[in-house]
FIBA-736162 format. One line per 3 residues: number of its first residue (from 0); their letters; for each residue x, y, z of C-alpha. Coordinates in Angstrom, 3 decimals. Layout:
% FIBA-736162
NUM = A = X/Y/Z ~ ...
//
This chain:
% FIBA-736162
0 = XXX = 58.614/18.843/-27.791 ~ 56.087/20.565/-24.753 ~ 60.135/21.275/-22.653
3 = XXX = 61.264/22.715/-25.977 ~ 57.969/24.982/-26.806 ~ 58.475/25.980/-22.867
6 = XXX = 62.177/26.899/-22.779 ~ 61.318/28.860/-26.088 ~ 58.702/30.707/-24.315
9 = XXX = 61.160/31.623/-21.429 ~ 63.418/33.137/-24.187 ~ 60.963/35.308/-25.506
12 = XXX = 60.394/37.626/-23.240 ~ 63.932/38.734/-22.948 ~ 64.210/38.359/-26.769
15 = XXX = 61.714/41.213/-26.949 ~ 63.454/43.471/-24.267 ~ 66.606/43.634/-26.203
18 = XXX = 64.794/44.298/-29.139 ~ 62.561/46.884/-27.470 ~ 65.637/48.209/-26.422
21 = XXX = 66.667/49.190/-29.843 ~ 62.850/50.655/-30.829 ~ 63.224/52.897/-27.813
24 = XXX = 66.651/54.302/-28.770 ~ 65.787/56.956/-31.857 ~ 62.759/57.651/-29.988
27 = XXX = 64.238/59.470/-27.137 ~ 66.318/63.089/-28.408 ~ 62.710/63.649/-29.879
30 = XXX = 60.119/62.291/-27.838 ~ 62.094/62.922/-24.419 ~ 62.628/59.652/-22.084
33 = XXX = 59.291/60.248/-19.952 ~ 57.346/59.782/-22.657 ~ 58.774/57.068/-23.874
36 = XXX = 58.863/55.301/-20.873 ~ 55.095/56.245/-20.295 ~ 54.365/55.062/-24.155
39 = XXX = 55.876/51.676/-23.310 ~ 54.073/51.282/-19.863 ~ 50.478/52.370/-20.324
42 = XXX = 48.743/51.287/-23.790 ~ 50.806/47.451/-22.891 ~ 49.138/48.049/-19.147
45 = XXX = 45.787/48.300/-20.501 ~ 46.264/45.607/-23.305 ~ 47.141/43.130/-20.656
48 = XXX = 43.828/43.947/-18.697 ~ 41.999/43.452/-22.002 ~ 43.262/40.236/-22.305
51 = XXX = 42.257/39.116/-18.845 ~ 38.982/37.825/-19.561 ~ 40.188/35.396/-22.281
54 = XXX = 42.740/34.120/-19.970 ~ 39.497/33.589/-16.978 ~ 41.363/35.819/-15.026
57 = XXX = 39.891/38.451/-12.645 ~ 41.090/42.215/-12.619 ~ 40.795/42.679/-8.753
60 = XXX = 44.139/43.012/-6.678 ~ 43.966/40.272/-4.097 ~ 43.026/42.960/-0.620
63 = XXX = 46.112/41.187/1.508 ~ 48.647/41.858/-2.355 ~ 47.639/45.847/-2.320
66 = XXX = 50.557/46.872/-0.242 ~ 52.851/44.736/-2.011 ~ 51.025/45.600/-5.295
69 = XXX = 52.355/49.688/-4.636 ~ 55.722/48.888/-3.728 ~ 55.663/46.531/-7.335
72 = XXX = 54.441/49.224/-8.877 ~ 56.794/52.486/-7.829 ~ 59.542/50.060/-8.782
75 = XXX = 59.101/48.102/-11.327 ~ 57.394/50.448/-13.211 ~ 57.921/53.888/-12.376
78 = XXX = 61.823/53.758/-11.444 ~ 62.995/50.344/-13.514 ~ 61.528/52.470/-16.917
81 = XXX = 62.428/55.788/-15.702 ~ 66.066/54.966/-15.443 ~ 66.047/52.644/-18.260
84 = XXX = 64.870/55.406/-20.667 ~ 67.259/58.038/-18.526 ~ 70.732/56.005/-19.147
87 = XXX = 69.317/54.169/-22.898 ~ 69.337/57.924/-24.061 ~ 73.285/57.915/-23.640
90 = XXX = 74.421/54.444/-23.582 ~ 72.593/52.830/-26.753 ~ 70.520/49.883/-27.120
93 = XXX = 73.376/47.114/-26.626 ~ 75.192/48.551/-24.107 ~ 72.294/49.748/-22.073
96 = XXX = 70.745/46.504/-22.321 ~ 74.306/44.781/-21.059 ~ 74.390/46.893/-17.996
99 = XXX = 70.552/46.691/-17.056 ~ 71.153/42.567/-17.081 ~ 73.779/42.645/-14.179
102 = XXX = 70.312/42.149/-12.409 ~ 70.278/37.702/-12.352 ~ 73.042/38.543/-10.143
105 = XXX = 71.408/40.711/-7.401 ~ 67.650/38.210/-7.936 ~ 70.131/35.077/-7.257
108 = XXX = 71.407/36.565/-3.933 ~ 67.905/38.114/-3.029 ~ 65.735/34.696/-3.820
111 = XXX = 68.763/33.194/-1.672 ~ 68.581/35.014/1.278 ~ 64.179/35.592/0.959
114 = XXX = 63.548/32.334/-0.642 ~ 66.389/29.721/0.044 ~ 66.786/28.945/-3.380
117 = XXX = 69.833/26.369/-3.633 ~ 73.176/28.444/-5.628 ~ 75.876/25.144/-5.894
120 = XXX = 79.418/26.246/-6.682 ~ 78.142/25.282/-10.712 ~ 75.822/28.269/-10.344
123 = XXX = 78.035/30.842/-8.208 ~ 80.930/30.506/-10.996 ~ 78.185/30.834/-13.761
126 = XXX = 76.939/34.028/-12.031 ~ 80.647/35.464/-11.525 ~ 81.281/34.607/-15.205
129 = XXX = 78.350/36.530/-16.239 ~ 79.020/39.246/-14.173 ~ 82.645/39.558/-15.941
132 = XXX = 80.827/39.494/-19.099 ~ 79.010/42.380/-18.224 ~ 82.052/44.341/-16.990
135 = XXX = 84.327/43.022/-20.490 ~ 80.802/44.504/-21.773 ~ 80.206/47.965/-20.454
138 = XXX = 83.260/49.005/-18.765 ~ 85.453/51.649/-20.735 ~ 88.580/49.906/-22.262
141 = XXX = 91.120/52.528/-20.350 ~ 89.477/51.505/-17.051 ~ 89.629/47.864/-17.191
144 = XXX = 93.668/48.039/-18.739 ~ 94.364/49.973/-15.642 ~ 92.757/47.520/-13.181
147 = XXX = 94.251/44.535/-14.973 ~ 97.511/45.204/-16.344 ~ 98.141/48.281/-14.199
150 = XXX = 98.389/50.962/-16.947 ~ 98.053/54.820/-16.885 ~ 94.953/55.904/-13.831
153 = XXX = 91.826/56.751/-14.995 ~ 89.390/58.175/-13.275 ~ 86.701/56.058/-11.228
156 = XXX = 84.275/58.811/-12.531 ~ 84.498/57.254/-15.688 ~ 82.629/54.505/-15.289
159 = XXX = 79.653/56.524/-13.839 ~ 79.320/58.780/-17.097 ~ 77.412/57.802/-20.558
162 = XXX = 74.066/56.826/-18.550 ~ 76.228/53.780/-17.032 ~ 74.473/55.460/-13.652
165 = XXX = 70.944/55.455/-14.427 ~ 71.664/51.740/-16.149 ~ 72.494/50.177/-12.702
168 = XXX = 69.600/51.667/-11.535 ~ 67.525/50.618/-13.134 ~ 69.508/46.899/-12.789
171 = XXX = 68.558/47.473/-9.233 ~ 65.211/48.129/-9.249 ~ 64.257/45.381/-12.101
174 = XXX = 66.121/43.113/-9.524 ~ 63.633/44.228/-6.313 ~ 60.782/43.908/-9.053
177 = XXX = 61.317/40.508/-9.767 ~ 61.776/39.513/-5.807 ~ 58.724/41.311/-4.762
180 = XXX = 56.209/40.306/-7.824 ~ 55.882/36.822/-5.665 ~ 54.401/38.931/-2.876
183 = XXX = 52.489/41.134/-5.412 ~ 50.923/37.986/-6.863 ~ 50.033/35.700/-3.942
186 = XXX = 46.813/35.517/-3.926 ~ 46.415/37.579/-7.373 ~ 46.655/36.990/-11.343
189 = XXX = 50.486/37.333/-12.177 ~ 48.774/38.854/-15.708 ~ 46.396/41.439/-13.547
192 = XXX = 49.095/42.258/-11.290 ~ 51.172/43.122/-14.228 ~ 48.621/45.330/-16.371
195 = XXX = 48.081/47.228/-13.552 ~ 51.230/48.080/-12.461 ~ 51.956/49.004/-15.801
198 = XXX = 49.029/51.331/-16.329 ~ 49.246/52.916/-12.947 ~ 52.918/53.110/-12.823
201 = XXX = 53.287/55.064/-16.038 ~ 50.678/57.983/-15.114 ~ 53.425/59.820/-12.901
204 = XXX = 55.160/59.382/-16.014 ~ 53.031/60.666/-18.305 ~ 52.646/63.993/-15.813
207 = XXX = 56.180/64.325/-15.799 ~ 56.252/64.861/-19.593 ~ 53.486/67.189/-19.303
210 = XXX = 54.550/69.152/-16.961 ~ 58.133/69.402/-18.931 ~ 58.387/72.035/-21.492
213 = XXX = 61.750/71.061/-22.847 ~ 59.734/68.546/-24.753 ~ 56.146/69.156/-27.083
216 = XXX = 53.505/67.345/-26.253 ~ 53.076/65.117/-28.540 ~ 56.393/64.506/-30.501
219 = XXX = 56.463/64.845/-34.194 ~ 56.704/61.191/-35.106 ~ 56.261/59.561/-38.541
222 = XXX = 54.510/56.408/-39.263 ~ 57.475/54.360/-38.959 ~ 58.303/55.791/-35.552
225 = XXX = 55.383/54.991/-34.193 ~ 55.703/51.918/-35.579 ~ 59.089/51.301/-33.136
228 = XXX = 57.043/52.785/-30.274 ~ 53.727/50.387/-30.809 ~ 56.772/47.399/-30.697
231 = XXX = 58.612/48.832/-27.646 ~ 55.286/48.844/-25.605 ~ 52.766/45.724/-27.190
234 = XXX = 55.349/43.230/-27.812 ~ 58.291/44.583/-25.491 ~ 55.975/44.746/-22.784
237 = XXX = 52.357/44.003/-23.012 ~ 53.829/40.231/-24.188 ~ 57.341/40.143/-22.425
240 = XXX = 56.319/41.423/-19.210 ~ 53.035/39.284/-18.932 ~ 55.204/36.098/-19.706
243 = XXX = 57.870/37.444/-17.649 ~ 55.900/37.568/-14.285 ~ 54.090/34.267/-15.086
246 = XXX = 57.201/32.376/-15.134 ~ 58.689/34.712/-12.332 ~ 55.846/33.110/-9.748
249 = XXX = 55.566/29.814/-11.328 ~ 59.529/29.261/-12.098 ~ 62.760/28.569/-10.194
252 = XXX = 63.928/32.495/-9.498 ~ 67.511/31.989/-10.331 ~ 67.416/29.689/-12.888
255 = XXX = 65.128/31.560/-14.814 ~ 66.079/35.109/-14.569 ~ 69.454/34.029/-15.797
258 = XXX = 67.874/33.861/-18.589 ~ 68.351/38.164/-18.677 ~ 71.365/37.467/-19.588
261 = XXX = 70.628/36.660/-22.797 ~ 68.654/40.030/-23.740 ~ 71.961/42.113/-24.355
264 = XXX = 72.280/39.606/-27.073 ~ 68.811/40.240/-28.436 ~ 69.880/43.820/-28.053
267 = XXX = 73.083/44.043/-29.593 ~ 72.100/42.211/-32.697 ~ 69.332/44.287/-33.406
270 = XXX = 71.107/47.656/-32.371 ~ 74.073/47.123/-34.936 ~ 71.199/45.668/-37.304
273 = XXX = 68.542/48.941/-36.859 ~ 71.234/51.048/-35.445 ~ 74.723/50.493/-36.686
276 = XXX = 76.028/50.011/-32.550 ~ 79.008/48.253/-33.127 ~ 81.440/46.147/-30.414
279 = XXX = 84.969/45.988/-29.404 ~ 87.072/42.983/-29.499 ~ 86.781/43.069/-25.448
282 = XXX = 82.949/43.511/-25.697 ~ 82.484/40.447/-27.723 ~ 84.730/38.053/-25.713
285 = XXX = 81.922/39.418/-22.947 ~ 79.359/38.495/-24.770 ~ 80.611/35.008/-24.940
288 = XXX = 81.148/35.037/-21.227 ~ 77.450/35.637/-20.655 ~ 76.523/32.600/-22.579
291 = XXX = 78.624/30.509/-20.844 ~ 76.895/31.869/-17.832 ~ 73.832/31.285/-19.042
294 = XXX = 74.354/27.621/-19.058 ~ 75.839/26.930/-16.347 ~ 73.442/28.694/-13.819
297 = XXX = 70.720/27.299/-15.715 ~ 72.087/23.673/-15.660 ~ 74.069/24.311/-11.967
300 = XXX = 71.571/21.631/-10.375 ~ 71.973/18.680/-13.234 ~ 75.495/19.151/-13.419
303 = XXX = 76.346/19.364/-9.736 ~ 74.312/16.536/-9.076 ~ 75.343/14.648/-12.225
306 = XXX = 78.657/16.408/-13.951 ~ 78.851/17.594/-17.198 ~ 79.509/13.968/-19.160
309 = XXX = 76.519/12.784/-17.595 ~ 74.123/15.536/-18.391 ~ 76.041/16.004/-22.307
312 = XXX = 75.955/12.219/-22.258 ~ 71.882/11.892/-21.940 ~ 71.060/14.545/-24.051
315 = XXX = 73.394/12.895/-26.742 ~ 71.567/9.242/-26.312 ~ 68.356/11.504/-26.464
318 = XX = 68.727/12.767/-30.064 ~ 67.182/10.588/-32.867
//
């Protein structure tokens, strides 16, 4: 029951990105993407700190974490949401979501080379199967037909437009984010570290919408968009990023940011559900490519170790 509650709790906090995800999208044409991105960093940032004393945590940054802390915070905060908010406004929620979660990829090759974190052939093919899945995903049909079956040339540029650009950004820098929130947090709460790189990195943010006139102020919202954004920032951050770092310093890296692959799910349910995004044939034989990746990287130890009858085998003789 207590592994059950836990792998639940390492769900949720991509469950509420790819959700978030889908609150962010109608927000943007009006709101403008620095705001939004500001919206979901600072009031989660400062509910986080709130929350510190109940959790006996202190809000001082650890004096030997501060450099680290910066670096944490101009990327994981200031460029991932940026670029997230940049590429969502053209992509959608599902697809966006798809292309940001390329990132277990890049962690499983950092965390190998910074961390020597084990990646058996089990967990290499799991990784390259997700990675396809992502491709079968967000790659325009015309592109992949000419790579695979040699059809008509279409331009490599193609793959660039639609926010796919900013997207892989922002892949890149939630992948350095993850890798450098050990050093952030080694001698600092994973919770503090995380409310304040929130709060500080979504002031340049928050300038950068004032100081843009394309956009008012303060955007002409209704109740139920505000709604979306109070979602997007208290449970799609404030909650998924606080459990997200926790389990980022306490956790396996590549087993458990695997688990990203799972939020274009999240995010492509609730985007044809909120937002009528609907998928290809070739998109959803990706998305069952990414759950097949999902297991095997995160069961690439058992099953190298034991083999797949083995591991099916005990969880069968388990059951009751």
């Amino acid at each position: 029951m207590v592994s059950i509650r836990l792998g639940l709790l390492m769900v949720l906090p991509f469950a509420l990105w790819g959700t978030a995800m889908a609150a962010m999208a109608p927000l943007l044409e009006s709101g403008g993407p620095e705001l939004v991105a500001a919206l979901r960093l600072v009031p989660a940032g400062i509910a986080l700190l709130l929350a510190l004393p109940a959790l006996g945590a202190s809000w001082r940054i650890a004096p030997q974490d501060r450099i680290w802390f910066v670096v944490f915070t101009l990327i994981d905060a200031t460029l991932f949401q940026f670029c997230l908010a940049r590429g969502l406004r053209e992509t959608g929620a599902g697809l966006g979501s798809v292309l940001i979660d390329s990132q277990p990829l890049m962690v499983a090759l950092l965390a190998r080379s910074l961390f020597a974190e084990a990646i058996n052939p089990v967990g290499w093919f799991g990784l390259m199967l997700g990675l396809a899945g992502i491709v079968c995903l967000g790659v325009p049909t015309d592109l992949l037909r000419h790579w695979w079956l040699l059809g008509d040339a279409v331009p490599f540029s193609g793959l660039w437009e639609g926010g796919t650009a900013w997207m892989l950004a922002a892949a890149v820098a939630m992948a350095l984010g993850t890798v450098i929130s050990r050093y952030a947090c080694s001698a600092s709460h994973p919770v503090s570290v995380t409310g304040w790189h929130m709060v500080l990195g979504g002031l340049p943010l928050l300038v950068w919408h004032l100081a843009d006139p394309a956009y008012p102020l303060v955007p002409d919202w209704g109740s139920g968009q505000w709604f979306l954004m109070a979602y997007a920032s208290l449970l799609g951050s404030a909650v998924a990023y606080g459990l997200f770092f926790w389990f980022a310093t306490h956790r396996e890296l590549t087993a458990f940011s695997s688990l990203g692959f799972l939020t274009p799910l999240f995010a492509l349910a609730s985007g044809g559900v909120w937002l009528a995004e609907r998928l290809e044939p070739l998109q959803w034989v990706g998305v069952v490519l990414v759950l097949l990746s999902v297991v095997l990287v995160s069961m690439r130890r058992r099953w190298w170790e034991q083999g797949p009858s083995e591991v099916f085998g005990a969880a069968g003789g388990s059951g009751g």
